[in-house]
C-alpha positions in Angstrom: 90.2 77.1 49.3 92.0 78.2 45.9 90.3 80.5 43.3 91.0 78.3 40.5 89.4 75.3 42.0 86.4 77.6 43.3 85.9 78.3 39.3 86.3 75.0 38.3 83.8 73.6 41.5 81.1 76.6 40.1 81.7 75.3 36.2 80.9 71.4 37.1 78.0 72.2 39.3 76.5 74.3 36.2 77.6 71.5 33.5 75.7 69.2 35.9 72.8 71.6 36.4 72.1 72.0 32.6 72.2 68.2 32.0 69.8 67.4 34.5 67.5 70.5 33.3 68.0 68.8 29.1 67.0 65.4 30.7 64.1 66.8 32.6 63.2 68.6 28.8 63.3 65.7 27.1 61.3 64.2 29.7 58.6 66.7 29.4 58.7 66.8 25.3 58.3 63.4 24.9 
């Protein structure tokens, strides 16, 4: 497996991470 695509694979699964955790705020807030 390449590094670069390792970094990249770790950056979407974050990006993905943190929009499911603002939907799940916004959820909650409202």
């Amino acid at each position: 497996m390449d590094s670069t695509g390792k970094v990249y694979g770790w950056r979407n699964l974050f990006i993905c991470d943190a929009s499911i955790y603002r939907q799940q705020l916004a959820l909650i807030h409202n």
